[in-house]
Backbone as a ProteinNet text record, in pm:
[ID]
protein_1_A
[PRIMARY]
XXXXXXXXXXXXXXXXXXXXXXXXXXXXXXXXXXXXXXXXXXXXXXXXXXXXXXXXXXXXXXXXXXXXXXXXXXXXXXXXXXXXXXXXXXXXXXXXXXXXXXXXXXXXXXXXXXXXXXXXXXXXXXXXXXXXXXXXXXXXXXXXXXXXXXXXXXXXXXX
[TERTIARY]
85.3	0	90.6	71	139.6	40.4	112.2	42.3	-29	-160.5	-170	-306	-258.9	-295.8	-399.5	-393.7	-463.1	-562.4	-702.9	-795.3	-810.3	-886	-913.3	-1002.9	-1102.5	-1270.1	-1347	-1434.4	-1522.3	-1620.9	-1673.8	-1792.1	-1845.4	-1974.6	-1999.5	-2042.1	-2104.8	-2177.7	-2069.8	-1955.1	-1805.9	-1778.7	-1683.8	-1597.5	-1698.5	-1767.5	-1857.1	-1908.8	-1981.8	-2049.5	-1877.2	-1757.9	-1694.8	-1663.1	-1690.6	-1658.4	-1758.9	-1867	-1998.9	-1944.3	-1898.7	-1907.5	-1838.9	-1698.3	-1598	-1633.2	-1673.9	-1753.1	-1891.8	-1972.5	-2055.3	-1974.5	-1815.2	-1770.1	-1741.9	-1669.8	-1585.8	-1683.2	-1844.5	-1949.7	-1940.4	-1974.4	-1994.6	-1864.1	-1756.9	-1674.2	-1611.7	-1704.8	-1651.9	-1759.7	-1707.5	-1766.1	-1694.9	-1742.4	-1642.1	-1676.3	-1599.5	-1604.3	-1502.3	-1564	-1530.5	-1449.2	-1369	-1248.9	-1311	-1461.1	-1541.9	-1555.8	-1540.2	-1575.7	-1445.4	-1336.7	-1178.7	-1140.6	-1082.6	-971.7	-850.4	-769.9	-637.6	-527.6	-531	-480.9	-483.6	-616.8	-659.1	-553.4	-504.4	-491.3	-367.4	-322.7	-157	-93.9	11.9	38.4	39.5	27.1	66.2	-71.7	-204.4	-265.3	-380.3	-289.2	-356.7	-379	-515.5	-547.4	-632.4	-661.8	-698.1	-853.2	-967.1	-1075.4	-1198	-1131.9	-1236.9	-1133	-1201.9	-1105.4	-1219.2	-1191.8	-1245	-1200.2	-1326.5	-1278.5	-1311.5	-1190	-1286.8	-1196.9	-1192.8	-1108.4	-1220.2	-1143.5	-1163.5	-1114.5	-1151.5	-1087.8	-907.2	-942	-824.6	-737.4	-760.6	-689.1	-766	-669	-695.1	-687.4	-777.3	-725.3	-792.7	-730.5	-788	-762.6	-837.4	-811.3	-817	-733.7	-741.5	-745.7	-868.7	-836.5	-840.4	-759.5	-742.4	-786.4	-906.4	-977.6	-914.9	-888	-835.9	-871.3	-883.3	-915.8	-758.1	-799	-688.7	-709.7	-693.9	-716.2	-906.3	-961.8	-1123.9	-1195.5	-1067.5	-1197	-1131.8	-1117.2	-1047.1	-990.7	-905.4	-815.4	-850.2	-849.3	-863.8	-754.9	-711.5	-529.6	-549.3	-527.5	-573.3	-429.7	-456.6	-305.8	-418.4	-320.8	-377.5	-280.1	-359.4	-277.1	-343.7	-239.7	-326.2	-225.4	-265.9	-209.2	-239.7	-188.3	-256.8	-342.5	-471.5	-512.1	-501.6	-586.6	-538.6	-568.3	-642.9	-675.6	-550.3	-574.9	-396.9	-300.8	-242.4	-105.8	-129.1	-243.5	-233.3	-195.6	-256.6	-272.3	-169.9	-129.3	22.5	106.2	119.3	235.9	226.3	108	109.3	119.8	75.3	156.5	277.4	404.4	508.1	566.5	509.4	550.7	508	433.2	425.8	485.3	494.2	562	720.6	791.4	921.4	955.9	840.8	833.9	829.7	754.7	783.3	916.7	1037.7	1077.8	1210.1	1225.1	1304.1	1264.7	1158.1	1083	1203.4	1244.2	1308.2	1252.2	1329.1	1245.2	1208.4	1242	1182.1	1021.6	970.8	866.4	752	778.2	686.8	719.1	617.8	565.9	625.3	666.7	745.5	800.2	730.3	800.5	804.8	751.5	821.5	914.3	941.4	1055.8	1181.9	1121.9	1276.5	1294.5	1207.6	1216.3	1232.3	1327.9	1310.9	1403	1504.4	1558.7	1446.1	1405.2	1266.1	1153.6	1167.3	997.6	1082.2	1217.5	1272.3	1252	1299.4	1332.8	1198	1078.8	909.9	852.5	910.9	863.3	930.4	1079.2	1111.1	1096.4	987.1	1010.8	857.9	768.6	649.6	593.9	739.5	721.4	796.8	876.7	921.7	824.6	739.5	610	543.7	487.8	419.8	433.9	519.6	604.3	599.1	643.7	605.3	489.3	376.7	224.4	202.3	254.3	231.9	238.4	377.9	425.4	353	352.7	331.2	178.6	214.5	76.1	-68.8	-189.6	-244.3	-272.7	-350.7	-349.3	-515.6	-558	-693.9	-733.6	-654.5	-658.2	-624.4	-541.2	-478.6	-587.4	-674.2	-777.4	-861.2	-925.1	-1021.7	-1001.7	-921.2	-861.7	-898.9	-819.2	-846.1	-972	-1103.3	-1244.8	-1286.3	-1276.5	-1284.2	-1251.9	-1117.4	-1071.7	-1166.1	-1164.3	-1223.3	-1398.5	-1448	-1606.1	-1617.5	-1506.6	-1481.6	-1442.2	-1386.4	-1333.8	-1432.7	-1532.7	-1653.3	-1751.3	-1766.7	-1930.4	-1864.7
-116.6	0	123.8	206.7	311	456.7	562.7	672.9	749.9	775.9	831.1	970.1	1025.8	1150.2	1174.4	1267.8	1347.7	1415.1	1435.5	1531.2	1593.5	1717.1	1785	1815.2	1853.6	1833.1	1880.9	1954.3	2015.5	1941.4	1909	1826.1	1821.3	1938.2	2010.2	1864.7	1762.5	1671.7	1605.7	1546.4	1513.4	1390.1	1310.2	1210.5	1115.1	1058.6	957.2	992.5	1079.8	1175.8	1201.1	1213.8	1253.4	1121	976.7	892.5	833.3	905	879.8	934.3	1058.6	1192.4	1072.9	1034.6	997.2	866.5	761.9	641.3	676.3	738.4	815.2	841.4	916.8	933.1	850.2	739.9	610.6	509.8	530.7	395	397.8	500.9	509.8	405.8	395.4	346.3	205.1	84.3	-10.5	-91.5	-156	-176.3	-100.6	-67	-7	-95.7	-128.3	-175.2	-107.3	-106.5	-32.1	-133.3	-83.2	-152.3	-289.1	-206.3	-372.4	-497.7	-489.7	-575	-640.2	-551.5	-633.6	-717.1	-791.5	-908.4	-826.8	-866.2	-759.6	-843.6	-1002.5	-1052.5	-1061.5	-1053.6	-1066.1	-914.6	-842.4	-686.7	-696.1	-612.1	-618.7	-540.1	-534	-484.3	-313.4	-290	-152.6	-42.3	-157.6	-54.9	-115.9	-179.9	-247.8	-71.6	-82	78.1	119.7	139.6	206.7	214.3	309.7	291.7	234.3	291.6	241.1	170.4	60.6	6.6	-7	36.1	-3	-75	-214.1	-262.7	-291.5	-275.5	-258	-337	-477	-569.2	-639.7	-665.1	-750.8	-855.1	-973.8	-1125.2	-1034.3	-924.4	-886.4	-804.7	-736.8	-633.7	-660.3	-687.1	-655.6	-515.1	-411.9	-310.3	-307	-164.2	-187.8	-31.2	71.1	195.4	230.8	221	213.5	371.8	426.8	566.3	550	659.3	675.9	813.7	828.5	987.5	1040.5	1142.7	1176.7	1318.3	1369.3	1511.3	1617.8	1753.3	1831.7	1937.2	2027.3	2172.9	2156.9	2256.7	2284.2	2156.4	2049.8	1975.6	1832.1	1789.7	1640.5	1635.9	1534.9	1462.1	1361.6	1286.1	1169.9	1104.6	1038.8	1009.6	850.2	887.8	741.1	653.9	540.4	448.9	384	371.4	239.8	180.4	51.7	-90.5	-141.1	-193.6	-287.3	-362.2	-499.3	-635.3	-713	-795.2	-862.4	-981	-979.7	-1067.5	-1196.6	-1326.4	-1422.5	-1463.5	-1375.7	-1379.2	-1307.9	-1194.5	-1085.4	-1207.4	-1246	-1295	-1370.1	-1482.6	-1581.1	-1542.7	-1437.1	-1419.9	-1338.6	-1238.6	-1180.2	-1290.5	-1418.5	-1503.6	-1557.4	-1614.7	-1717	-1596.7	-1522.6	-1403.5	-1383.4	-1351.4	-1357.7	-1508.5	-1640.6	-1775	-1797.2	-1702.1	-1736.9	-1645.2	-1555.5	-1453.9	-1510.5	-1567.2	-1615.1	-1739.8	-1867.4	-1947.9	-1903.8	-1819.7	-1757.8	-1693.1	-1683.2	-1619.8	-1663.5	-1815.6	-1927.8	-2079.5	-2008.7	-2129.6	-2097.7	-2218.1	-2195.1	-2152.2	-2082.3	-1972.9	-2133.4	-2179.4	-2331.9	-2318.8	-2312.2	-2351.4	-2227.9	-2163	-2022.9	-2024.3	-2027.1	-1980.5	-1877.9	-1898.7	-1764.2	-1653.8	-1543.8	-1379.7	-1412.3	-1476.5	-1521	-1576.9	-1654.1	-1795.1	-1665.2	-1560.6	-1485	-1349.4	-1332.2	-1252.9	-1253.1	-1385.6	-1430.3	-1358.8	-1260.3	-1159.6	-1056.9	-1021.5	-896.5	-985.3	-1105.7	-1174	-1196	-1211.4	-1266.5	-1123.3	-976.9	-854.2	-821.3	-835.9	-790.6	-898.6	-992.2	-1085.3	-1012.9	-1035.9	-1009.8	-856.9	-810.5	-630.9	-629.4	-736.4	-791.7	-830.3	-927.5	-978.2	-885.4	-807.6	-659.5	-616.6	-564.4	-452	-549.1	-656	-752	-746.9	-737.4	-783.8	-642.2	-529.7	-370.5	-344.5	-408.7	-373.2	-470.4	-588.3	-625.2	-581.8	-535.7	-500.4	-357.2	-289.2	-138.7	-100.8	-39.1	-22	48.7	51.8	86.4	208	304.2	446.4	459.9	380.4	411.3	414.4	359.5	418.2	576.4	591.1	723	870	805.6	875.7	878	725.1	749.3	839.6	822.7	912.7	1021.7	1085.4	1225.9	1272.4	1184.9	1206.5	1221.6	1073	1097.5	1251	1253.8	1406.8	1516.9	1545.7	1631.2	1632.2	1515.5	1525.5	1550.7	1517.9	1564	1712.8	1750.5	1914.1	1978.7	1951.9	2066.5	2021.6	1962.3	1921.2	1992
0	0	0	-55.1	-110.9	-46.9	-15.3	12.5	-87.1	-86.5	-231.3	-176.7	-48.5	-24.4	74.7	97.1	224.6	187.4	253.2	227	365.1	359.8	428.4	468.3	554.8	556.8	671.5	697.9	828.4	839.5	956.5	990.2	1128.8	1103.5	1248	1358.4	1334.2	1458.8	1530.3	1488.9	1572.7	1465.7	1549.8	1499.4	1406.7	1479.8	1389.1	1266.7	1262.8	1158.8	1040.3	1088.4	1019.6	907.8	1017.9	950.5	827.7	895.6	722	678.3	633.4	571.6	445.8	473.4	424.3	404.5	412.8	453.1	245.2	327.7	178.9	59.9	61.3	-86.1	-102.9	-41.5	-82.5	-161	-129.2	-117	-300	-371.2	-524.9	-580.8	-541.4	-609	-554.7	-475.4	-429	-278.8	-275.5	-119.4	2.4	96.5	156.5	297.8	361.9	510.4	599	691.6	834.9	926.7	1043.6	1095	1162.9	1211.4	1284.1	1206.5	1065.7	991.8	938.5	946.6	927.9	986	913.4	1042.7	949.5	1102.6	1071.1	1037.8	1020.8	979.8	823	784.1	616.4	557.4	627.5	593.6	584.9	490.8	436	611.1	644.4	749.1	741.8	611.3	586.9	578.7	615.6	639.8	788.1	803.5	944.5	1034.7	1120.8	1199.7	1044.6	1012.5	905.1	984.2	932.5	973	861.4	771	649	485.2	465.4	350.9	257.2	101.8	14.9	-89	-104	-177.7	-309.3	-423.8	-557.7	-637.1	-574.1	-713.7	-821.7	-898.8	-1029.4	-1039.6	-1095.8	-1158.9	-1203.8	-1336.8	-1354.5	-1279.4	-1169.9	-1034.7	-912.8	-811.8	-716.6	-630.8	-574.7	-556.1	-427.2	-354.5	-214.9	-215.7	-93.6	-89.7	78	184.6	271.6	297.5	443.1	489.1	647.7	704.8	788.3	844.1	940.8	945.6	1116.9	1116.6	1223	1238.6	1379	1377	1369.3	1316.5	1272.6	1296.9	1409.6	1417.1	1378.7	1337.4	1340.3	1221.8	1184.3	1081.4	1088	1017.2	996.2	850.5	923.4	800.2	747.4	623.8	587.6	454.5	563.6	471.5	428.3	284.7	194.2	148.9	132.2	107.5	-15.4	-143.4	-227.2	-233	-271.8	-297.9	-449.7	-543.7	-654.6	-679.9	-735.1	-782.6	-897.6	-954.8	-1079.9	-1008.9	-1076.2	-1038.5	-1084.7	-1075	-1153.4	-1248.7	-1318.5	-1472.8	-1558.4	-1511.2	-1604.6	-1566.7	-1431.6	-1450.5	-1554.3	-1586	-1648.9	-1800.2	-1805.8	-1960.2	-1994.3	-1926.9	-1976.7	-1969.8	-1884	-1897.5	-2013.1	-2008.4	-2131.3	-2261.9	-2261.7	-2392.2	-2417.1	-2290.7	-2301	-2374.3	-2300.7	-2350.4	-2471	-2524.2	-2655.8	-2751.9	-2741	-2808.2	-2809.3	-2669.9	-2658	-2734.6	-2741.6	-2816.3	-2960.6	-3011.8	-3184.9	-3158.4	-3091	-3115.6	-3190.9	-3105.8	-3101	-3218.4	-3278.2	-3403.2	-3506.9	-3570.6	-3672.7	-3816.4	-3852.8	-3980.9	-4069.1	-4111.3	-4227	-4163.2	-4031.2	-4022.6	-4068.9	-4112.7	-4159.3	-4292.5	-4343.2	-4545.9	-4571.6	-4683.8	-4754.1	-4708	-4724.6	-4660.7	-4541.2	-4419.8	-4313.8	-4256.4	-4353.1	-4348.4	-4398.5	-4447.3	-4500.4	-4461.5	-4383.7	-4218.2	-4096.3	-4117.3	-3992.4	-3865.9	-3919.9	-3742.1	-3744.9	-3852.7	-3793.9	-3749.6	-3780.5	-3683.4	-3485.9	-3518.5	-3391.5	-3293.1	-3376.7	-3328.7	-3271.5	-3402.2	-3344.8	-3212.2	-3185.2	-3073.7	-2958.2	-2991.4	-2815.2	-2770	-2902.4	-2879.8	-2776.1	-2861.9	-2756.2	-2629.4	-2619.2	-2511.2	-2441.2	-2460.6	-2318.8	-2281.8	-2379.9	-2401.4	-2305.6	-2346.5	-2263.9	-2062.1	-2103.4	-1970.5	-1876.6	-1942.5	-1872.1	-1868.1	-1956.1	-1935.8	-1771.3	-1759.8	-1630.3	-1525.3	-1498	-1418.2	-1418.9	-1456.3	-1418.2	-1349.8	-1243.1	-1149.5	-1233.9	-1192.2	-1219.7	-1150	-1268.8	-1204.3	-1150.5	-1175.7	-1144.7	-972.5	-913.6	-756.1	-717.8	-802.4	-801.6	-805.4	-941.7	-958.6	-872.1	-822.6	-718.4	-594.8	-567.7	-433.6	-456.4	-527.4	-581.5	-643.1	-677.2	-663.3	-561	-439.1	-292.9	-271.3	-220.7	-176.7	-247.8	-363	-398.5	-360.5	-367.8	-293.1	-144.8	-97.9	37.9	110	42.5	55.1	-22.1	-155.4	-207.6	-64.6	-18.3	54.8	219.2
[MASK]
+++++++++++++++++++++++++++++++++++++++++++++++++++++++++++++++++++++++++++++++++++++++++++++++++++++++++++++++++++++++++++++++++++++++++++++++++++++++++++++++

């Protein structure tokens, strides 16, 4: 889980009320559950304490948006951590993309028809140029937590 920002926020009835307030923006984009409903073992350690976690995975991502609401001078804070992962549909299918792209890469040119069979370092060059590409589309985080946050925050600081 990664820090991915702070909001800021007034909320005249006290603490509880602060935690709907924030509890309400999170609900549009996930399930959201509250600390009573965590086991803190199921919880990465990095956002264990948290008061509210939302959760919005997919077969293809797992994502999670942990906040933490605290009071701050006349209003409250609400400091968000995301987390995302491949789930087990992407790993499967970016691997088996890479293993296949790596397997064409290593076929001997005889086994491809004509203009292939006599292209064969630009078919070797366009594979392993694939399977990199392949391989950085995996790995690289998704931004869409990034965004949510920064909807959160922002519905939180107009209201």
């Amino acid at each position: 889980m990664m820090d991915a920002g702070t909001a800021f926020f007034t909320c005249e009835e006290g603490f509880g009320s602060a935690i709907g307030k924030v509890k309400a923006a999170m609900a549009p984009y996930g399930k959201v559950l509250t600390a009573n409903h965590l086991e803190a073992e199921a919880l990465p350690s990095s956002c264990r304490g948290c008061d509210l976690l939302l959760e919005r995975s997919t077969p293809w991502r797992t994502r999670y948006i942990s906040c933490k609401v605290s009071s701050c001078g006349e209003g409250y804070a609400a400091e968000f951590k995301e987390g995302s992962r491949s789930g087990l549909l992407r790993s499967v299918t970016f691997a088996a993309l890479i293993l296949c792209l790596t397997v064409l890469t290593f076929l001997p040119s005889s086994l491809f028809p004509g203009a292939l069979a006599a292209a064969g370092a630009l078919r070797r060059i366009t594979c392993i140029a694939l399977a990199l590409l392949a391989a950085w589309l995996w790995m690289v985080p998704s931004l869409s937590g990034v965004k949510t946050v920064k909807a959160i925050a922002e519905s939180l600081s107009a209201s």
